[in-house]
C-alpha positions in Angstrom: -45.6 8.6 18.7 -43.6 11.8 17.7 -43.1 12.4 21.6 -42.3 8.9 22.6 -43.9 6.2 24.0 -44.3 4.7 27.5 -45.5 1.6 28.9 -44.1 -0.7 26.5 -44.0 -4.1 26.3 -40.9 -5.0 24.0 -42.4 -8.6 23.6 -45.5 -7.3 21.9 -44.5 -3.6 20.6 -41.8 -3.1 18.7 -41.2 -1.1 14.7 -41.3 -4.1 12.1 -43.5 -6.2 10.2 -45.0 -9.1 11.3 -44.3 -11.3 7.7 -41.3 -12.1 5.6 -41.3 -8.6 3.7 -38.8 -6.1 4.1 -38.7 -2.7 6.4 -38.2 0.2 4.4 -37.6 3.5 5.7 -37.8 6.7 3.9 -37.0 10.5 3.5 -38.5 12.7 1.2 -40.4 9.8 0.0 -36.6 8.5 -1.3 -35.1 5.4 -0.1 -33.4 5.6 3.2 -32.9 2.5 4.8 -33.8 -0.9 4.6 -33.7 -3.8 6.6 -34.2 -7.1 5.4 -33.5 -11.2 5.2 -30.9 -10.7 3.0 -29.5 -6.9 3.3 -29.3 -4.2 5.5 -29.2 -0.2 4.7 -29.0 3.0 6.4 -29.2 6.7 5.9 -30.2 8.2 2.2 -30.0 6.6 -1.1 -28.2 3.6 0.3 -28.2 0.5 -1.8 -30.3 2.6 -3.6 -30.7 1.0 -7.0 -30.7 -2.7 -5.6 -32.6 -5.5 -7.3 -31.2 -9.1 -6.9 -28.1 -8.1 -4.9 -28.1 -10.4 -1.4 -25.7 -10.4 1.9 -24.8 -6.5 1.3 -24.4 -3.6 4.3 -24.9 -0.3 3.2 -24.6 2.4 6.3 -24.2 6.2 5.1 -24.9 8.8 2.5 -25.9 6.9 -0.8 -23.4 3.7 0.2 -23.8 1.3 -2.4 -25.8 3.7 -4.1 -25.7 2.1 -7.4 -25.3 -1.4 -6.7 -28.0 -4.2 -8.8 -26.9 -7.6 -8.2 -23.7 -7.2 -6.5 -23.0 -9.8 -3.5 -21.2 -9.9 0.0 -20.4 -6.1 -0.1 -19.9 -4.1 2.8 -20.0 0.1 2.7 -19.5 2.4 5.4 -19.1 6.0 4.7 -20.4 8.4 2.4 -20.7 6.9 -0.9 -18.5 4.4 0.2 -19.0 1.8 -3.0 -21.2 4.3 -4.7 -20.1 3.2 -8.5 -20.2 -0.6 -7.5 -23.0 -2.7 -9.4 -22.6 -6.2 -9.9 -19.5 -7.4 -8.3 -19.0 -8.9 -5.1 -16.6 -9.3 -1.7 -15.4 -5.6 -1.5 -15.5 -3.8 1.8 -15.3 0.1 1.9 -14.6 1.9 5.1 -14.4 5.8 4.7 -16.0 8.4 2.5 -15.8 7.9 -0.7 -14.0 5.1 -0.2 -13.7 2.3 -3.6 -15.9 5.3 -5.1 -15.9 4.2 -8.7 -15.0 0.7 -8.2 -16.8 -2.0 -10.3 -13.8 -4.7 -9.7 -14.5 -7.7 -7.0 -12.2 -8.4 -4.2 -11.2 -5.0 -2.9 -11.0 -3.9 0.9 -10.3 0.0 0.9 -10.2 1.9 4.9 -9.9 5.5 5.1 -11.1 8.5 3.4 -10.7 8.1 -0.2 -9.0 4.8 -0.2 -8.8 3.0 -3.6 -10.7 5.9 -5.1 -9.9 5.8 -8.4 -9.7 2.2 -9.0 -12.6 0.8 -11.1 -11.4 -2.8 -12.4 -8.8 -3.8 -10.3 -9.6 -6.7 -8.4 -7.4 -8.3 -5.1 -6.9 -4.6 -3.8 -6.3 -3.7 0.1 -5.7 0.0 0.8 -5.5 1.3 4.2 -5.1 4.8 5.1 -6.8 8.5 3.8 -5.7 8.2 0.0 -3.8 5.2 -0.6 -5.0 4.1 -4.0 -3.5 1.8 -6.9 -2.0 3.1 -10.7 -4.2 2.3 -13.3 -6.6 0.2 -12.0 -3.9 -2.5 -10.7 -4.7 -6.0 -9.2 -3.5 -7.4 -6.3 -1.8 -4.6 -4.3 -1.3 -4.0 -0.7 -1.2 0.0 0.2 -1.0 1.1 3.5 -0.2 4.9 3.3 0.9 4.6 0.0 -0.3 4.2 -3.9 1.0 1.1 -5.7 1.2 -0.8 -8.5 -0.1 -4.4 -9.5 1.4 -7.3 -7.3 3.0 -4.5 -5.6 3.2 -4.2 -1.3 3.7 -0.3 -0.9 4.3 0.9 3.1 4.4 4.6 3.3 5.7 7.2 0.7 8.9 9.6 1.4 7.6 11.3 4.2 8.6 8.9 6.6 12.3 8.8 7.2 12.4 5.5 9.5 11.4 2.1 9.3 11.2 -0.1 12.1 10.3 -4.2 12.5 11.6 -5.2 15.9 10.7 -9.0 14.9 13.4 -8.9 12.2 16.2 -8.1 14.8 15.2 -10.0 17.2 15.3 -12.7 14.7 18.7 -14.5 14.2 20.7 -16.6 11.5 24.0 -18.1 10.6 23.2 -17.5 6.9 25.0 -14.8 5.3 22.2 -13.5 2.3 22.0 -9.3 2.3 19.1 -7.4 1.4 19.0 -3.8 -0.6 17.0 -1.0 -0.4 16.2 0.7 -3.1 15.8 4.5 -3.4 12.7 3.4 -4.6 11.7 1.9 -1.2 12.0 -1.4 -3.0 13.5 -4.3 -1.1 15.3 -7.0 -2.7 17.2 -9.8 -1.9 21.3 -10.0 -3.1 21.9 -13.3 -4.5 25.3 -14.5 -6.0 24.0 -17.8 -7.7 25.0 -17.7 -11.8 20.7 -18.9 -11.6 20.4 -14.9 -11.2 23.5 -13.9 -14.3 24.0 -13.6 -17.7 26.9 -12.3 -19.7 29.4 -13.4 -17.0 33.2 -11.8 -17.9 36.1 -11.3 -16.1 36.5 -8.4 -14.1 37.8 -5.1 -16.0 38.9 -2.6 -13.5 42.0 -1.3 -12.7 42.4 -2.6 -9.1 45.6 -0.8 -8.4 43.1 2.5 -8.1 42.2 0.7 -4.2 44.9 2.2 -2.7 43.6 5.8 -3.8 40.1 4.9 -1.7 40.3 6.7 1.8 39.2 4.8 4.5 37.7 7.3 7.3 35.8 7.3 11.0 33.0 10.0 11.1 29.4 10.1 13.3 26.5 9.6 11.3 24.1 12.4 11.5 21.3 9.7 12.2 22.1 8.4 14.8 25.1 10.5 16.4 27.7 7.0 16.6 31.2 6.4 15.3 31.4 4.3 12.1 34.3 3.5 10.0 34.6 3.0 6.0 34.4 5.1 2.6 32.5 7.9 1.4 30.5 7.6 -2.0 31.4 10.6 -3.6 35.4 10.0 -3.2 34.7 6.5 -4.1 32.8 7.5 -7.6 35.9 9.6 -8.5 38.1 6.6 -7.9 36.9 3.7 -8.9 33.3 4.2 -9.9 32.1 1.3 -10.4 31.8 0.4 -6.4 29.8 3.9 -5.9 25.8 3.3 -5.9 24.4 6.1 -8.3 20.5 7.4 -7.8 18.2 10.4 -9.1 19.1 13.3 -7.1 15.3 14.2 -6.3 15.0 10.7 -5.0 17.3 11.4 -2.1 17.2 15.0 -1.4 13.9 16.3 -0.1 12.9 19.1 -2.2 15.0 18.1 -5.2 13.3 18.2 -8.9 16.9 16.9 -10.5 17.1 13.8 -12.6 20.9 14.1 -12.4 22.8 10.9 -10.9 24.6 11.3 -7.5 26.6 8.7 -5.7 24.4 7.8 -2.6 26.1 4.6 -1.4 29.0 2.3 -1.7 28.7 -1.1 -2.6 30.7 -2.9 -0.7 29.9 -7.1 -1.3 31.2 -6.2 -4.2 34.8 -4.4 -2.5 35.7 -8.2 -2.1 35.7 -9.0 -5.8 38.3 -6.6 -6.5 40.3 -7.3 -3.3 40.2 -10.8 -4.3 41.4 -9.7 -8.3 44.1 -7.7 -6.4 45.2 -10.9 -4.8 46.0 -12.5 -7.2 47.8 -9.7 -9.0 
């Protein structure tokens, strides 16, 4: 048997049973593999401490290791699900990946995905590391750690973006989005549904002939644009200029002190318009 076998007949010799009960395989006299009507296991320890759990995979290094009654899980990896005991529908893919979960719902893939999240339920992280704060619900992390109800592409590593549906895209309609130096995007609205505390404006318009309109090539791309720069702009009339955390948008920086970044220019035609009628 140890040296292999010849001349058979895979109708009549196979490696199973020949009832309803279970295959078990085993290392050191420990559990290492099961297969079975309702679960399958591989390798050492897996779905180790199972009892009344049905419809799991368990493949690698003590995968599922501590599951009971758990349902519908899937683990591949080295103690992929390891923590997991009762709860059911999560899918690991990695080592150590949904390590200590005990939440339902989650789908972690890569190394170390959704590691530290034990309660959180909803969860999908792809990518070595991507995790969620504080045991959050209903995140999507790809690359990235998030927050509940949070959808988190990346961290500030990456410089570009790209979605080539949205420019191909088109519309008449006129609604901006923002960008955060968060990363968060937002959508600019102008309804009074979105206001409070509405005033007239207060800013001494006459300051807009001080801004200097200029032409320079952007260092990102290396084309001509036109229009005003955000530090001249914060000296004049401050209120256009977009302030952020200096170590949110200079690689390297540990500074909490405010810079202008941007100009906000929807909001140029407000005062042009207040200058009209001046």
């Amino acid at each position: 048997m140890l040296n292999g076998n010849s001349g058979t007949n895979p109708s009549t010799d196979f490696i199973g049973t020949t009832d309803n009960q279970s295959l078990n395989f085993r290392i050191d006299n420990q559990k290492a593999g099961l297969l079975s009507q309702s679960n399958t296991a591989f390798d050492y320890h897996t779905l180790y401490s199972n009892t009344a759990g049905n419809h799991n995979v368990a493949i690698g290094v003590a995968a599922l290791k501590a599951n009971t009654v758990g349902h519908f899980n899937t683990a591949f990896g080295f103690n992929a699900l390891y923590s997991n005991v009762n709860t059911d529908d999560n899918t690991a893919i990695g080592g150590n990946a949904l390590y200590h979960n005990i939440g339902g719902g989650n789908t972690a893939l890569g190394t170390d995905a959704l590691y530290s999240n034990v309660t959180g339920s909803g969860n999908i992280a792809i990518g070595k590391n991507s995790d969620v704060r504080n045991n959050g619900s209903n995140v999507i992390a790809i690359g990235a750690v998030a927050s509940s109800n949070e959808i988190v592409l990346g961290n500030n590593s990456y410089t570009k973006f790209f979605c080539q549906a949205t420019y191909s895209a088109t519309t008449s309609f006129a609604p901006n989005l923002y960008v955060e130096c968060t990363g968060q995007i937002m959508r600019v609205t102008s309804s009074a549904r979105y206001k409070e505390d509405i005033d007239d404006l207060e800013i001494n318009t006459s300051k807009i002939y001080e801004l200097r309109p200029v032409s320079f090539t952007s260092k990102n791309d290396k084309t001509r644009h036109f229009g005003l720069i955000a530090e001249e702009v914060a000296q004049t009339i401050p209120e256009l200029a977009n302030f952020v955390r200096e170590k949110d948008v200079i690689q390297g920086s540990t500074s909490e002190k405010l810079i202008p970044d941007a100009v906000q220019y929807p909001m140029l035609w407000s005062i042009t318009v207040q200058f009209a009628y001046k």
